[in-house]
N, C-alpha and C positions, 0 to 999 in steps of 0.2 A: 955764742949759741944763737943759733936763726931765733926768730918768734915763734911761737906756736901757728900760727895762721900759716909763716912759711913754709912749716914743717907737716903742715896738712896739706898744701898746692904740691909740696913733693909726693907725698902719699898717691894723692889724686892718681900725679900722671904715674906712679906704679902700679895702681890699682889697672889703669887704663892698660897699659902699655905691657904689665906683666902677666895680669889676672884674668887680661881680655873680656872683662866684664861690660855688659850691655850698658847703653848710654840712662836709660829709667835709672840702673841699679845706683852705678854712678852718682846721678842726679839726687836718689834719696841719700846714701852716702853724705856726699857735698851738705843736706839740708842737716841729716844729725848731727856733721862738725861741726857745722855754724852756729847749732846751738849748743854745742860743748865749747867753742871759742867763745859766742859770749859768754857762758858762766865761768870762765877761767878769766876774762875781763873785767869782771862783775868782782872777784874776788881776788883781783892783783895778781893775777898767778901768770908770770912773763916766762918762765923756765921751766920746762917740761920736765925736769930732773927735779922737782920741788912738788910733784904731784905725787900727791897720797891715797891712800886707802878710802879716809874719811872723806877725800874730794870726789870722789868716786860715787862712795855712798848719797855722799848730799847732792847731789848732781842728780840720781836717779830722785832721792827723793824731793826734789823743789820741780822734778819732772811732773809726776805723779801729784805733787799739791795745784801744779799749775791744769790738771785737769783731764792728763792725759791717761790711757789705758795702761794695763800692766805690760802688755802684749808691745806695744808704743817706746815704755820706759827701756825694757828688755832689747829691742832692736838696737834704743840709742845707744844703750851700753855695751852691744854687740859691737858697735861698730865704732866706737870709742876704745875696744878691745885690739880688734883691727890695727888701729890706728901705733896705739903701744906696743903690740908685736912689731910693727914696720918699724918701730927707733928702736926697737930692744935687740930687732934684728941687723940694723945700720949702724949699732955700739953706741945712740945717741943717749940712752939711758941704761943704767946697771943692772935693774931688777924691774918688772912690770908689775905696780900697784893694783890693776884689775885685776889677776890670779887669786888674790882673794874675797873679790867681790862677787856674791851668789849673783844668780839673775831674780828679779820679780817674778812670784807664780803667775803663772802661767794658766784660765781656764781654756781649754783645747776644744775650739767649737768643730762640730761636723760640719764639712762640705754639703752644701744643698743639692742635691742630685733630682732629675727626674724618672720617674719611673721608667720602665719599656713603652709602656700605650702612649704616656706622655712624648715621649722620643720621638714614637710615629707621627702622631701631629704634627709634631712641631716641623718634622723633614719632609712633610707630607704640603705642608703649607704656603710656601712661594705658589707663584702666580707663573710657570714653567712655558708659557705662552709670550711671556715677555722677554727681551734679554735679561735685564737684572734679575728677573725672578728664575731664570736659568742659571744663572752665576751664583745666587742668592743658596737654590738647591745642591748646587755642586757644592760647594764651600759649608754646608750642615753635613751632607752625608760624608764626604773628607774628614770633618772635623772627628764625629762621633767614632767613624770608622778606623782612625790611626789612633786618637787619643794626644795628637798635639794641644799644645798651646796655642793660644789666638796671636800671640805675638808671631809663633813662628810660622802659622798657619797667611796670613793677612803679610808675612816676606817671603812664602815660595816663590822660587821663581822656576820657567816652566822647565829648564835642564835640570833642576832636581829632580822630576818625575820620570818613572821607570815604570809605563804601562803595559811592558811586556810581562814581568814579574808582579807587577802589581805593589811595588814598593817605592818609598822616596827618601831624599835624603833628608835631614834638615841641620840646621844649629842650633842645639839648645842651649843654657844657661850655660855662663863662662867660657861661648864657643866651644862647646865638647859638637860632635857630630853623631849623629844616630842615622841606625836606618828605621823606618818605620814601614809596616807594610799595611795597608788597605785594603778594602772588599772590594767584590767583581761590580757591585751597584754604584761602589764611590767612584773605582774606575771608569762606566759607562756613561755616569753625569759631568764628570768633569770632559773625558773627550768630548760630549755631548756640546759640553758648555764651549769647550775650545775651538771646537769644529764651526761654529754660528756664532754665538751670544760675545763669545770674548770678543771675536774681528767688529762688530755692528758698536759694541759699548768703545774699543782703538778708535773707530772713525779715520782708520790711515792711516793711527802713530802707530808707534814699534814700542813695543816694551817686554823687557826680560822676566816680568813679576805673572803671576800666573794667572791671580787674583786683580783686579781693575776696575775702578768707578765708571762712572755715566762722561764723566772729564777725559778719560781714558788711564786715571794716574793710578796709580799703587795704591790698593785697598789699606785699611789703617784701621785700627782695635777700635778709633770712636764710629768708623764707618762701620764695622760689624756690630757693637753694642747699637748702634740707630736699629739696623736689620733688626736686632732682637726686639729690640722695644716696639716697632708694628710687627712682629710675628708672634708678641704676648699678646698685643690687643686685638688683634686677626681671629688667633684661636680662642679664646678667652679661659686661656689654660688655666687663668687662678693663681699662677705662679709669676714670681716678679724674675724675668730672663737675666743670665749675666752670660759677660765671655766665656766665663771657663763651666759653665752646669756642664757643657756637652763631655767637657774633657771628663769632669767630675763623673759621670752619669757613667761612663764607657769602663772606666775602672772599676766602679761599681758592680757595672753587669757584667763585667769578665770575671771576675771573684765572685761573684755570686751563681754563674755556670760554671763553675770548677776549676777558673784560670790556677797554673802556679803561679806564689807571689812575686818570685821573683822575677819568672815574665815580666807581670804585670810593672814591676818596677822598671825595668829594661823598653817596653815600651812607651813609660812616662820618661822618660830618660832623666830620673830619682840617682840624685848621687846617693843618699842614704836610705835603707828602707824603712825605717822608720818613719820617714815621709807616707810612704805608699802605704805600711800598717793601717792605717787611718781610714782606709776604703774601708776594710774589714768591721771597724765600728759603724761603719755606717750603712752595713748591710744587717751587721746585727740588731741592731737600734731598727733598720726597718721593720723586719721580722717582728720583733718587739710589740709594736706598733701595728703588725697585721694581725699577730696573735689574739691581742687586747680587744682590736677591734671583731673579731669572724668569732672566738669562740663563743662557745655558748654561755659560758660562767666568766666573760674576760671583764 
C-alpha cells in the first residue's frame, strides 16, 4: 500500500488532468492535504485503510483549536472528502469514513456589493486621456457589464470577443465554457481601448490577451486589485474595493430589475443555484436597510 502522501501526488494529477481544475484551485487543495498528511504523521496513521470516523472529526477539530474559521475547517474537510472518494473510487479503500462526518456551521456572509450611483463612479473614474486609464475603463465597464470573474476577465484574449453580437466566450471554473454577452457601452470602450490604448501600452509586442500592462504583458487579478485600490482613493467612495464587488454588484442589480434567476445563474456561469440564491439576500437585506433608514417611524 503506497503512503498517504503518494496517494495524494496521485490525486493531484487527477484532480489536474481529469477535473481540469484551475491551477489556484489546485494549489489550495495541495495546501489542505498537507495539512491532513501532517495530522495523519502526527498520529502514526501510515495506511489509509486505518482512517476513521473519529480521525476525521479530530482533525477538523484541532483545526478549529488551532484558530482557524469554521468556513476554513469545512473546506479542509471538503477536500479531505475529495480525496477519499478518489481511493473509494480506485478500490483503495472499502467504505469512506467522511460520509459520516457533518461539516462545521457554517455563518453565510453577504457579498459586499455597490450600489447603482456607486457603480457610476467608480466606471466614471479612470483618467480616459491616458492609455491605461483607457484600458483601465474598458476592463470596469466589461467587467460590470458581463458579470465575469477577474480571473477570467484579466485571461480574455482578444478571439474570444464577438463585437458584432456583442458577446464573448470565456472559461470558467473546471473549464466549462460560457457565452456571456455585454452592453453597447462595454463594446465601444473596449474597441475604443483596442483601436489606441492597447497598441501605445504593446509598444510593438504582439500579444493574444486582450487585457495588457504598461510592460506590454497579460493583465493579472494583483494588477486589477492595484487599479482598484487608486480608484477607492481617487473617488473617496468610503468603500474598501475588491475583485469581485463588480461581479457581485451586477447580479445584484439584475435581480433587483426583474432578472430571472436562473439567468442570472447562467450568466455567472453558477454550477448550483444556490450559489446565485445569495444575491437575493442581499438585495433583500438592502431594502432592509433603506427602509429603516427613509421611513418615517424606521
Amino acid at each position: 500500500m503506497p503512503a498517504i502522501d503518494q496517494l495524494i501526488d496521485r490525486y493531484m494529477v487527477f484532480l489536474k488532468g481529469e477535473k481540469g481544475l484551475a491551477k489556484n484551485t489546485l494549489d489550495a487543495y495541495g495546501r489542505d492535504l498537507v495539512l491532513f498528511v501532517n495530522y495523519c504523521d502526527r498520529e502514526g496513521i501510515v495506511d489509509v485503510k486505518n482512517l476513521a470516523r473519529e480521525h476525521l472529526l479530530e482533525f477538523v477539530g484541532r483545526r478549529r483549536e488551532q484558530g482557524c474559521s469554521a468556513r476554513t475547517a469545512a473546506r479542509n474537510l471538503i477536500c479531505v472528502r475529495g480525496f477519499l472518494k478518489f481511493l473509494l473510487m480506485e478500490n483503495i479503500i472499502a467504505d469512506d469514513p467522511s460520509e459520516l462526518v457533518g461539516l462545521p456551521r457554517i455563518r453565510r456572509n453577504l457579498p459586499e456589493v455597490l450600489d447603482e450611483q456607486e457603480v457610476e463612479i467608480i466606471l466614471a473614474a479612470p483618467d480616459r486621456s491616458k492609455a491605461a486609464g483607457q484600458r483601465d475603463a474598458a476592463m470596469l465597464e466589461l467587467l460590470y457589464a458581463s458579470g465575469l470573474r477577474v480571473s477570467e476577465l484579466v485571461n480574455l484574449k482578444t478571439a474570444q470577443m464577438n463585437f458584432e453580437l456583442n458577446y464573448l466566450r470565456t472559461i470558467g471554473k473546471g473549464q466549462k465554457e460560457r457565452l456571456a454577452p455585454f452592453t453597447q457601452s462595454a463594446r465601444d470602450l473596449v474597441c475604443e481601448y483596442m483601436e489606441s490604448s492597447r497598441l501605445k501600452l504593446l509598444k510593438g509586442k504582439i500579444s493574444e490577451y486582450l487585457f495588457v500592462t504598461k510592460r506590454g504583458g497579460p493583465m493579472t487579478r494583483q494588477n486589477f486589485q492595484a487599479i482598484l485600490n487608486k480608484l477607492a482613493l481617487k473617488t473617496g467612495i468610503g468603500k474598501k474595493l475588491h475583485a469581485h464587488m463588480l461581479r457581485h454588484s451586477f447580479a445584484t442589480h439584475m435581480l433587483s430589475r426583474g432578472a430571472d434567476l436562473l439567468v442570472v445563474q447562467k450568466l455567472l456561469g453558477h454550477a448550483d443555484i444556490s450559489t446565485t440564491e445569495i444575491y437575493t439576500h442581499v438585495d433583500k437585506a438592502r431594502l432592509k436597510r433603506l427602509h429603516k433608514k427613509i421611513h418615517p417611524r424606521g
